[in-house]
PLY file of the C-alpha trace (Angstrom):
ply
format ascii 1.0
element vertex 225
property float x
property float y
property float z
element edge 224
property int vertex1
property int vertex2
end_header
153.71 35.37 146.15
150.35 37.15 146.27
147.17 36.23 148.14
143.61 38.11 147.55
140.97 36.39 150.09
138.33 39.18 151.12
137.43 36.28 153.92
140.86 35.32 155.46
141.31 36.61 159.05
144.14 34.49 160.04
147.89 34.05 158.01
150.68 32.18 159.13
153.93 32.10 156.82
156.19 31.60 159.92
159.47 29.66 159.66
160.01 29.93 156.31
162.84 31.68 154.50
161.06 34.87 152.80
163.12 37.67 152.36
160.57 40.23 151.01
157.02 40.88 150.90
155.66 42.32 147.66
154.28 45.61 147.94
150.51 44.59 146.98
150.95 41.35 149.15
148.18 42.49 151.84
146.15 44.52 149.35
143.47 41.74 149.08
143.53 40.42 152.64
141.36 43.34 154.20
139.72 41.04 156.51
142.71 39.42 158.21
142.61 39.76 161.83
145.84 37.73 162.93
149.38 37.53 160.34
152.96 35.97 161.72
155.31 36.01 159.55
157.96 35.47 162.44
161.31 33.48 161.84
161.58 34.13 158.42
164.71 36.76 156.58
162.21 39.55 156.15
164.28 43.35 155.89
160.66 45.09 155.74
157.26 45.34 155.83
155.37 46.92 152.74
153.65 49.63 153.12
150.32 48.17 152.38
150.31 46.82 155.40
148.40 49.53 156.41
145.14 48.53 154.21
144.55 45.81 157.15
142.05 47.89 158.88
140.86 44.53 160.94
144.32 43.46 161.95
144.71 42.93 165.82
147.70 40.60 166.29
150.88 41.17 164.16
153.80 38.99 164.77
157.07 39.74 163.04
159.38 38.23 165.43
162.92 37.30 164.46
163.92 38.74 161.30
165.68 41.56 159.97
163.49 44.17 160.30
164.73 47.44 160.63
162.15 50.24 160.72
158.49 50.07 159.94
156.60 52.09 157.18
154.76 55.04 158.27
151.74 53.45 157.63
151.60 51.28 160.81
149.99 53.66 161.90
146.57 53.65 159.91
146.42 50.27 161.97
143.82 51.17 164.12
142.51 47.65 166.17
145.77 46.46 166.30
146.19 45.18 170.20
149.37 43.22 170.10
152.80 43.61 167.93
155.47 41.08 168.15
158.74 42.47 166.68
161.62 41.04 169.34
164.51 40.21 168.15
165.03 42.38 165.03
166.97 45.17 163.80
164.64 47.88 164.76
166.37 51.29 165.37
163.89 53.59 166.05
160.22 54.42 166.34
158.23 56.97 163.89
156.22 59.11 165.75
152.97 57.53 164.00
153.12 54.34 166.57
151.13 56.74 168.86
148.53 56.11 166.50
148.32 52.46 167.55
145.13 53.72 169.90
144.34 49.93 170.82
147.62 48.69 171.31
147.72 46.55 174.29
150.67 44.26 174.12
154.37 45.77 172.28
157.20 43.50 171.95
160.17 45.34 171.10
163.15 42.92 172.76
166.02 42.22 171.04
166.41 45.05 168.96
168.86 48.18 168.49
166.67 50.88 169.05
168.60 54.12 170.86
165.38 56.53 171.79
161.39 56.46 172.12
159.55 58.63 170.31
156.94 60.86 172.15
154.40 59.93 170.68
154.19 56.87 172.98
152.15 59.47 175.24
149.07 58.15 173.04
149.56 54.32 173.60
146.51 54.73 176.02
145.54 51.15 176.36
149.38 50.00 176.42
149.19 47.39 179.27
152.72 45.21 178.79
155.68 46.83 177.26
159.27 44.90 176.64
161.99 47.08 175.28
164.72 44.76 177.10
168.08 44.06 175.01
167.95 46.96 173.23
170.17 50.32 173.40
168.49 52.90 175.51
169.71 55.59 176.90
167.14 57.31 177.85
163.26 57.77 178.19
160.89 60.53 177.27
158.81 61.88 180.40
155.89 60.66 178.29
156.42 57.34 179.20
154.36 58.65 182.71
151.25 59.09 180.69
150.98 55.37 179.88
148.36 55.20 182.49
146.59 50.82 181.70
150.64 50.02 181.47
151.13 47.16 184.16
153.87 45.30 183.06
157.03 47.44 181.77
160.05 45.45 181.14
163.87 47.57 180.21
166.69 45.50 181.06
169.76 45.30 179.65
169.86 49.25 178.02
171.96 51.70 178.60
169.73 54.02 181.04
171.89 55.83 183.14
168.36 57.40 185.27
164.61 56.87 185.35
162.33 59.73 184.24
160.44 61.13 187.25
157.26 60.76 185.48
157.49 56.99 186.06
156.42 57.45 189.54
153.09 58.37 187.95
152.77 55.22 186.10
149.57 54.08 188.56
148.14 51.06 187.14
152.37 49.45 187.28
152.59 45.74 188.70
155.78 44.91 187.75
159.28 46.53 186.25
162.34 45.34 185.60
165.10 47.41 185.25
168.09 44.43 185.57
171.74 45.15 183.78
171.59 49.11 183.03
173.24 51.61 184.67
171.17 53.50 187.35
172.59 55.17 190.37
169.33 55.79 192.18
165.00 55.48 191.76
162.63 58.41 191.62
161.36 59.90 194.65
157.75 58.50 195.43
155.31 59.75 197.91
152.87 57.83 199.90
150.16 56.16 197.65
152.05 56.81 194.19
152.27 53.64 192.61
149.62 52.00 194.32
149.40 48.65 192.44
153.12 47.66 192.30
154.20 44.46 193.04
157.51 43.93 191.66
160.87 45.85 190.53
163.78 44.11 189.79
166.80 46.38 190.01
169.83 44.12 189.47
173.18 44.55 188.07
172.89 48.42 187.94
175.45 51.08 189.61
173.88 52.18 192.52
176.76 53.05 195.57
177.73 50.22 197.79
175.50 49.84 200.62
172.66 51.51 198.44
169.26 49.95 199.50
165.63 50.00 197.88
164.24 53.60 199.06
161.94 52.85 202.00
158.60 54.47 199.93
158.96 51.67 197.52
159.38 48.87 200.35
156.30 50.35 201.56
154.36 50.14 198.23
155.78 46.75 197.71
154.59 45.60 201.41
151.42 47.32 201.32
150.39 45.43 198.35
152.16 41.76 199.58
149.55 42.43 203.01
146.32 42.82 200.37
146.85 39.47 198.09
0 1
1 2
2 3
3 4
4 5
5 6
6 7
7 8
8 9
9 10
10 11
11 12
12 13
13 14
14 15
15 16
16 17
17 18
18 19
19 20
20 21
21 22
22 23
23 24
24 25
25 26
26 27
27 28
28 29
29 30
30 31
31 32
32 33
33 34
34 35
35 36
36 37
37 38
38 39
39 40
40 41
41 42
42 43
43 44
44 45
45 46
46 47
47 48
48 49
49 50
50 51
51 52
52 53
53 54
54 55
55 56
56 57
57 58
58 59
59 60
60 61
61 62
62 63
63 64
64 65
65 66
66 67
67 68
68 69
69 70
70 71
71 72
72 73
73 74
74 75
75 76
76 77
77 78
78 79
79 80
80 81
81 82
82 83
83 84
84 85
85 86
86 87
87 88
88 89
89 90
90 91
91 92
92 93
93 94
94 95
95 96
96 97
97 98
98 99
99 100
100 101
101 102
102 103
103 104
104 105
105 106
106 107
107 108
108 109
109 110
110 111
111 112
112 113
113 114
114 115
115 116
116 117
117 118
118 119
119 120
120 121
121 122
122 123
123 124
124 125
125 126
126 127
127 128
128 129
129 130
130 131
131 132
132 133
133 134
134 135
135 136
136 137
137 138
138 139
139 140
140 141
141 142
142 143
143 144
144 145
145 146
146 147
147 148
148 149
149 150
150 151
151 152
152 153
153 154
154 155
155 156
156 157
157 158
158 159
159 160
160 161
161 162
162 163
163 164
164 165
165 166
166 167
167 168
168 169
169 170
170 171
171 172
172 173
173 174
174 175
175 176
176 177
177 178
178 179
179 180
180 181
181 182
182 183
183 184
184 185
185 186
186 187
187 188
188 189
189 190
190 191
191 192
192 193
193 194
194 195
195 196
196 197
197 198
198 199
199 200
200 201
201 202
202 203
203 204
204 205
205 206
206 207
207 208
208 209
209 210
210 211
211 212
212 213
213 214
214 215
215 216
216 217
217 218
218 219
219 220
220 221
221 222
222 223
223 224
């Protein structure tokens, strides 16, 4: 299966059984914009995925998938990335490359760490690493400062990285089905633009109730819709 179309900006193989991608198989598709391959048997992506210098919207749902080449990262207008429900285990370090990522779907997979490179996701505005198998996340996370909508439930996260109080532009966070004990510490006027945190199913101590600085935020915000 090979394509070459210098004029095609939008693919759609979804649903289909492919197991593999030739390598050349995006070599003549430089203009494509938009490709889902989602629902399909697919192990990998080829490497020449990173000749799509106009891509913006890649969805890879629902495969097999288990790492991505290194050259994801040469994909420089990509905004949104669609790869729940995979076998992803890990992140290279090039993702931070991703400079106009907006939207990452990462649910459903069996990844164990972040890299830090996510520092330089800069215009990373919804994040959803739920169903997966964190334990942990980098301080960098804190630097993610468009991110509104950050969504980790059902990891392994056993505490919060301080720097998330820092996360300024944060609406809403879920953080259902881990295993937290306590929040960070905020001050007055940290986290100005949260609206929701969903804290469910964790291990905080019995009688253990939201900290009264995030009631506040959380009010303060309710008064001005």
């Amino acid at each position: 299966l090979t394509w070459s179309s210098a004029s095609l900006v939008e693919l759609s193989l979804h649903n289909n059984s492919i197991t593999q991608l030739p390598e050349g198989f995006f070599a003549g598709l430089r203009s494509l914009e938009r490709v889902d391959l989602s629902r399909n048997n697919l192990s990998g992506i080829p490497a020449a995925i990173g000749c799509l210098k106009e891509l913006r919207d890649m969805d890879v749902s629902y495969n097999r998938i288990a790492s991505f080449p290194s050259e994801i990262g040469m994909l420089q207008c990509l905004e949104i990335l669609n790869a729940r429900a995979n076998d992803v285990d890990g992140l290279a370090e090039t993702i931070g490359s991703l400079h106009a990522l907006q939207r990452l779907d990462l649910e459903r997979n069996q990844i164990t760490a972040l890299p830090r490179a996510i520092r330089e996701l800069r215009r990373l505005r919804w994040l959803n690493l739920s169903g997966n198998r964190l334990t942990a996340l980098p301080q960098e996370l804190g630097e993610l400062q468009d991110l509104e909508t950050l969504i980790l439930s059902e990891n392994q996260l056993t505490a919060i990285p301080i720097s998330f109080v820092q996360l300024a532009s944060l609406r809403q966070c879920h953080l259902d089905a881990n295993f937290l004990s306590e929040l960070p510490k905020i001050e007055d006027g940290m986290m100005p633009r949260l609206e929701f945190i969903s804290v469910a199913r964790n291990s905080f101590p019995k009688g253990w109730v939201m900290p009264l600085p995030y009631q506040i935020a959380l009010r303060r915000r309710s008064a001005e819709r």
